[in-house]
Every structure is written in C-alpha cells, then in structure tokens.
N, C-alpha and C positions, 0 to 999 in steps of 0.2 A: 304632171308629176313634179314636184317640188325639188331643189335644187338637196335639200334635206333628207326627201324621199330616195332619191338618187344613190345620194355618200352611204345611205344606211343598205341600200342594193348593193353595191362596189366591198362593200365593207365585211356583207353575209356571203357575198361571193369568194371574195379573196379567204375569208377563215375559214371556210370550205373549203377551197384548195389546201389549207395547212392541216386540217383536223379529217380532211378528207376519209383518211382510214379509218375513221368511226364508222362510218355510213358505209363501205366497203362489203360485197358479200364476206363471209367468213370465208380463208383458205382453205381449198379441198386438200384430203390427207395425203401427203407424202407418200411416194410410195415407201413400203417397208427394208429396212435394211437387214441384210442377212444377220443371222442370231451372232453371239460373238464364238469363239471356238472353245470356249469353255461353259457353257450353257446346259450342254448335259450332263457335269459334275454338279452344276448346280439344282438341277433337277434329282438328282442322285439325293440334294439334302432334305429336297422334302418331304422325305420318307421320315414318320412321324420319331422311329425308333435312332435316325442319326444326329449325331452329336453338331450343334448347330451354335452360335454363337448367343442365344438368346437364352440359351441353357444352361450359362455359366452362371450361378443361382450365390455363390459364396463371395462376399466382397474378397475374399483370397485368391480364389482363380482367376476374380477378372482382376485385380492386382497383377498376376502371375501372367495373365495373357497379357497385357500392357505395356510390360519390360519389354518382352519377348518382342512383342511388335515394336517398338521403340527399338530396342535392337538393330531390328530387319529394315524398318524403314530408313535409320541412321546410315547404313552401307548402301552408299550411291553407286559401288559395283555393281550391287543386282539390276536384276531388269525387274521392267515393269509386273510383269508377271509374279515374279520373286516378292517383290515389294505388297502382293494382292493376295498373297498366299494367306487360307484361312487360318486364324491361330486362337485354337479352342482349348479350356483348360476346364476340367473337371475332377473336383476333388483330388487336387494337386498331381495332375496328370495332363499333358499337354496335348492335342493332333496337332499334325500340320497336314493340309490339306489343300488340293488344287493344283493347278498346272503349273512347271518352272521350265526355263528353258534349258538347263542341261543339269546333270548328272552332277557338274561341281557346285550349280546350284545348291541343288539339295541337299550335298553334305553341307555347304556351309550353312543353311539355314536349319538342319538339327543340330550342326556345332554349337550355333546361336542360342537356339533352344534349350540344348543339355548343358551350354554353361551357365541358365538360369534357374534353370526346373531340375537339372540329376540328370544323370546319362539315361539312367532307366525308368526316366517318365515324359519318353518322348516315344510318342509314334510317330511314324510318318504315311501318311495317305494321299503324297503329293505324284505327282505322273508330273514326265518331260514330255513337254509339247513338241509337235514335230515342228519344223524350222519351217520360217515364213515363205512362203513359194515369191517366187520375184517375179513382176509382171513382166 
C-alpha cells in the first residue's frame, strides 16, 4: 500500500468521524409528550360549524382581528395564555376564545377588544385555566 494509498484511508476515516451522522441509523421516536391543557378546546374547533380563524373571509375582519391582537399582544402584563387567546372576527363581530389565567384576564382582554370593535361586538368564549400544580 502506497504512502498515497494510506493519507487517502486516514483522510476517508477522519471525514467519517466528522460527517459520521450521515451514515447513523435514523433516531427512534421520542416518546410522546403529554397533550398541552388546552387541546380539547382546540378539538372543540373542528367542529365544521365553529368560527375558526381561517373564516375570517372579509379583508375587514381580518383588519379588525389584527388591532385587536396587536393590542393583546402589546400588553406584556398578560400571560402567555392571554397573549394565545383566539381572536376571530366575522362580519364585524369579534370571539375571543381559549384559555386565560384569571378572571381579570378576561375583562381586560374584552376591554381591549370592545375599545376596537364596540362593546357589543364582542363575545367571549374564553375559560380561566386552573392554576399550574407545583411539583
């Protein structure tokens, strides 16, 4: 074997070591992580007849839902929760929908809501999540 033959072995070896994970079986899957605790409201959406965000059909509503979220997401008071909250407008009517964690949540996010859309074109279909268990 040639001193040439050699460097080009050392050489296929070593970039094998580096690119190694090519060649690698593929990783077995993960196990599963539990669903997150709002999964069955999202289940609840796709029910063909609930107002969903891909509904919002009038460049006006999704105009209208866009404030509104801009709004929500602007106030770094809320929680994250608050922040995920669904905000659907149809025919200048708004939901809000999904989990928040309290009760003063909620009013401030229809406050938010009804100082852009009218007091009386806001629903709400948000639920207060129950408080995170402490390990």
């Amino acid at each position: 074997m040639s001193t040439l033959d050699r460097r080009k072995g050392i050489l296929a070896f070593v970039l094998a070591g580096f690119f190694g994970w090519a060649v690698l079986p593929a990783r077995t899957q993960e196990p599963q992580q539990p669903a997150p605790d709002n999964s069955k409201a999202n289940q609840r959406d796709r029910d063909k007849s609930s107002d969903t965000a891909d509904r919002q059909m009038s460049p006006e509503d999704r105009e209208l839902a866009k404030k509104i979220r801009s709004a929500i997401v602007a106030d770094k008071s809320l929680s994250t929760y608050a922040h995920n909250v669904k905000v659907l407008a149809r025919d200048g009517k708004v939901t809000l929908k999904g989990p928040v964690r309290s009760e003063e949540e909620k009013t401030a996010l229809i406050g938010k809501a009804a100082g852009i859309a009218g007091e009386r074109n806001v629903m709400d279909q948000m639920d207060v999540a129950p408080p995170k268990s402490q390990p």
